[in-house]
N, C-alpha and C positions, 0 to 999 in steps of 0.2 A: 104505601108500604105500611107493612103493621108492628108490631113492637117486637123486637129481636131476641124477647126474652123467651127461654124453651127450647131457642134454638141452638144446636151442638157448634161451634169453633170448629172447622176456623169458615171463615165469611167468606166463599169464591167471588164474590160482583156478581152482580149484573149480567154482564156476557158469560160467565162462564156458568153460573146456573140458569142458564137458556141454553147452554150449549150441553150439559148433562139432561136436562129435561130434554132435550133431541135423543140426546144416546139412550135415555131411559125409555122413550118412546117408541125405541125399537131393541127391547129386549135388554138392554142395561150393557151390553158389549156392540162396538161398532170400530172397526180397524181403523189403524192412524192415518192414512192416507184418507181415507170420508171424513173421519172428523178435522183433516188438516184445511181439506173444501166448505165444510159445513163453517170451520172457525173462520175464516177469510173474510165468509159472507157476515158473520155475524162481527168482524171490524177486531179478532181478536189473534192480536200477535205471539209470536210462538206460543202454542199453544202446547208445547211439548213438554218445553221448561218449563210453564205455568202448570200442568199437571204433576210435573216430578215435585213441587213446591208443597200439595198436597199429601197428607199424612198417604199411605197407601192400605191403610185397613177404611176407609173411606172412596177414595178412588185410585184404580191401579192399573197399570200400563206394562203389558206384558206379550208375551206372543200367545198366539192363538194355538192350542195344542191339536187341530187338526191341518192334515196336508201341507200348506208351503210356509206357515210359522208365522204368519203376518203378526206387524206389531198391530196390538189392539187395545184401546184404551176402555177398561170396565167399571163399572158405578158398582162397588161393592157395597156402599150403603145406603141404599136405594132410600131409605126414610130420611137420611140426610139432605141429599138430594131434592125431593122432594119437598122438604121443608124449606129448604132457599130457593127452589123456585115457585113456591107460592108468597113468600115474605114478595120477593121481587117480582111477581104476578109477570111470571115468565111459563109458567107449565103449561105444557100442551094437553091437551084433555083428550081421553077417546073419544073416538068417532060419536059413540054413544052420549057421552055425558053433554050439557048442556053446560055452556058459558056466558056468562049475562056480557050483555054489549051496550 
């Protein structure tokens, strides 16, 4: 891990900047029901309540304004995001980029 300095508050863990760096991976909005499967796997309990925990100009959980309203949880600050899950060398890379192993 690298030093947490630079980086914006509040601190999600571990699991849960793995589990934004999933939703960011796919376009930064992904509905609660997928990320309620995606959090299971990744060992992380109510992941709903731990979302509402977070500021909401950061990350926010809302319905999805097309067709049947699904609740959907969205990474409004994609640079935050980002930034915890490289600190916790959690981020998924594109297909493209290269990750030392």
């Amino acid at each position: 891990m690298h030093n947490k300095e630079g980086l914006d508050p509040p601190d999600p863990g571990k699991k849960l900047a793995r589990l934004f760096a999933w939703i960011k991976k796919r376009g930064g909005i992904v509905t609660l029901r997928k990320c309620k499967v995606k959090a299971s796997q990744l060992g992380i309990k109510n992941v709903k309540e731990r979302i509402k925990r977070i500021e909401n100009y950061k990350v926010r959980m809302g319905k999805i304004p097309s067709g049947d309203k699904k609740l959907a949880i969205n990474i409004e600050d994609k640079g935050w995001a980002d930034g915890w899950a490289k600190y916790y060398d959690v981020e998924i890379p594109h297909h493209r980029h290269m990750k030392k192993l």
